[in-house]
C-alpha positions in Angstrom: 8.0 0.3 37.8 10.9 0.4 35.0 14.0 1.2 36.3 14.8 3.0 33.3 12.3 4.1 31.0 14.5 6.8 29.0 16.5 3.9 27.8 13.9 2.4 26.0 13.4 3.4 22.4 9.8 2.2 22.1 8.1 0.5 25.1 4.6 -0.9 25.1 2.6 -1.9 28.0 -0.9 -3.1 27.7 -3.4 -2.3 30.6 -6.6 -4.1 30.7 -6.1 -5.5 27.1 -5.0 -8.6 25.8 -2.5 -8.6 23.3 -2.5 -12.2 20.9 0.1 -12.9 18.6 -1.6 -12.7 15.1 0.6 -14.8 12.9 -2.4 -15.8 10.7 -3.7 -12.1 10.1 -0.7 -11.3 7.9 -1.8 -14.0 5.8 -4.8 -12.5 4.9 -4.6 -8.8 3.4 -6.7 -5.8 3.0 -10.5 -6.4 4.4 -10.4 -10.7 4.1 -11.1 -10.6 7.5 -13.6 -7.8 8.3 -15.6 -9.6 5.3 -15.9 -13.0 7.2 -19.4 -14.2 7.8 -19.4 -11.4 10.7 -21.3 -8.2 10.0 -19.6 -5.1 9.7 -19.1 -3.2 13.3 -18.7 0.6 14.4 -15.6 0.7 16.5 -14.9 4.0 18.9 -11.3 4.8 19.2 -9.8 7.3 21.4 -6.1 8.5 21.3 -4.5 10.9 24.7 -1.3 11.8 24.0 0.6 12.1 27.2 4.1 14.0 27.7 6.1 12.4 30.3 9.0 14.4 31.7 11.2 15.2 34.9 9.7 18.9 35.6 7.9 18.2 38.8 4.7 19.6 37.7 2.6 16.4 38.9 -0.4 14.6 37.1 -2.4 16.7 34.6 -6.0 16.8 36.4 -7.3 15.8 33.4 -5.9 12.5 33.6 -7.4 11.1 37.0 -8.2 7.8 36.0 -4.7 7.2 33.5 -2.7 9.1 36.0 -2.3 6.3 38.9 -1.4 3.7 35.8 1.0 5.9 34.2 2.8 6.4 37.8 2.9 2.4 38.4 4.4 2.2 35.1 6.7 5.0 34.0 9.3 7.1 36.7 8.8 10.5 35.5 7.4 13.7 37.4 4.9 14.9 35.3 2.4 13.6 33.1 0.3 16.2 31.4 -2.3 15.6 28.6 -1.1 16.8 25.5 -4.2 16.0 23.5 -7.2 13.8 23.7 -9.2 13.0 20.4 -11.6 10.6 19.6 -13.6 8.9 16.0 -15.1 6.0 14.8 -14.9 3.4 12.0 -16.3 0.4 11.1 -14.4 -2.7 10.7 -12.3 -2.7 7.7 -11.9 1.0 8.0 -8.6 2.9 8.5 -8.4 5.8 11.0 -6.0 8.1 11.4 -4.7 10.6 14.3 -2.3 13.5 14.1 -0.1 12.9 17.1 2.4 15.5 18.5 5.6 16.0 17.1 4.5 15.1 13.4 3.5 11.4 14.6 0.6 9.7 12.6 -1.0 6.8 14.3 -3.3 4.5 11.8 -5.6 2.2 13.6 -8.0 0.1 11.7 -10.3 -2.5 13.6 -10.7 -5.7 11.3 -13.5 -7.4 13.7 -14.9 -8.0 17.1 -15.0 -11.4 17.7 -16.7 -11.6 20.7 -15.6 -9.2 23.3 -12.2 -8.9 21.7 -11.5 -5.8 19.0 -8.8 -7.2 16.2 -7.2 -4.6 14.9 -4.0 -2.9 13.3 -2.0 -0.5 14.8 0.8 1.3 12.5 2.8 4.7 13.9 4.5 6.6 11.6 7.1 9.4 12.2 6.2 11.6 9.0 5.6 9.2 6.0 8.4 6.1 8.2 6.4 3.9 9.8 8.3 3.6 13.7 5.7 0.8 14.7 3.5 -1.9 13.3 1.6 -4.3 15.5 -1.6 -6.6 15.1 -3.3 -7.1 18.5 -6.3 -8.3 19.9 -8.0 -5.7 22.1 -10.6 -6.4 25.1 -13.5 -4.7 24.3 -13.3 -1.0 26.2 -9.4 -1.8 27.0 -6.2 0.4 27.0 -3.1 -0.4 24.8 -0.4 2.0 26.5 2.3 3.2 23.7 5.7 5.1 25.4 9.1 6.1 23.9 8.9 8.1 21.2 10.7 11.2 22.4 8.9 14.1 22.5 10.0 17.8 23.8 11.6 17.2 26.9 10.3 14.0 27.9 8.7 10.8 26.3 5.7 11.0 24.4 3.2 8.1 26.0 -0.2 7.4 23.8 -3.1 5.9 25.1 -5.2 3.9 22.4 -8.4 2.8 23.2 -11.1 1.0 21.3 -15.0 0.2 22.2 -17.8 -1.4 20.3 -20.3 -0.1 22.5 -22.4 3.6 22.4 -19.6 6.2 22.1 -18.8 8.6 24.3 -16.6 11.5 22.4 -16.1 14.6 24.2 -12.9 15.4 22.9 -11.4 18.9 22.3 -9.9 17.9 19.4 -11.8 17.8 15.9 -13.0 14.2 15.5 -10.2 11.8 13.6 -11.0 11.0 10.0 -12.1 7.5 8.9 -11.0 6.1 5.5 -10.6 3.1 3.7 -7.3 3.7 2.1 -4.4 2.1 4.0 -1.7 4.8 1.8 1.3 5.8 4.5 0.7 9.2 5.6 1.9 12.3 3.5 4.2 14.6 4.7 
């Protein structure tokens, strides 16, 4: 458990994912990669948004499985889901989320090699990007995002990724795919 999470401006903690350092990916720009001799894959991402805060209100129900994780790793009273969407892309493909709070999150897979997703993550606060990270996600893993302050508490995002058949049953509308990598409009 951190003994001070609030102190952190931006804190990420991977659960069940593997996080490589991808020196050689910002060599190659744009779609290079997603064009090797691999074929084009559908990736399913899914975004929670999670407020964190000191109002004793517990763990959202809706969060039974992320709840006992988010517990472990963060010391805050409440964790209740803020909002859950899921889309998909193929590799080479930009998506984009609307966060809370005016965030933007970009994810764009660039391929599976094996059963490891590479991809691109970039968060932006309006059109200033807060975050930019290339990782290496296990196939159906969990990249846990907390820090950005968000009402009265610490906005944590969940990010996960899947090659396999998707499973959206979001109650948000579905995130939109493109293949532009522009920053976000404001």
């Amino acid at each position: 458990m951190l003994s001070s999470p609030r102190s952190l401006s931006l804190l990420i903690v991977v659960v069940f994912a593997m996080v490589a350092p991808m020196a050689g990916l910002v060599a190659i720009q744009g779609q290079a990669l997603a064009q090797s001799a691999h074929p084009l894959r559908t990736v399913t991402v899914r975004v929670n948004s999670v407020l964190a805060a000191e109002t004793n209100e517990g763990v959202d129900p809706r969060l039974q499985s992320m709840g006992p994780r988010l517990q472990a790793l963060f010391s805050y009273s409440t964790y209740r889901l803020v909002s859950d969407q899921a889309g998909q892309t193929q590799c080479g493909k930009m998506i984009a989320f609307q966060l809370p709070g005016g965030r933007i999150l970009h994810v764009q897979p660039r391929e599976v090699d094996g059963d490891m997703i590479v991809m691109e993550i970039i968060l932006f606060q309006g059109p200033r990007p807060l975050m930019t990270t290339d990782l290496k996600l296990k196939n159906n893993g969990i990249l846990i995002i907390g820090g950005p302050r968000y009402e009265q508490g610490m906005l944590i995002i969940s990010i996960g990724a899947s090659t396999g058949v998707p499973q959206i049953h979001s109650h948000q509308p579905p995130a939109r795919a493109t293949s532009e990598e522009a920053a976000p409009q404001d």
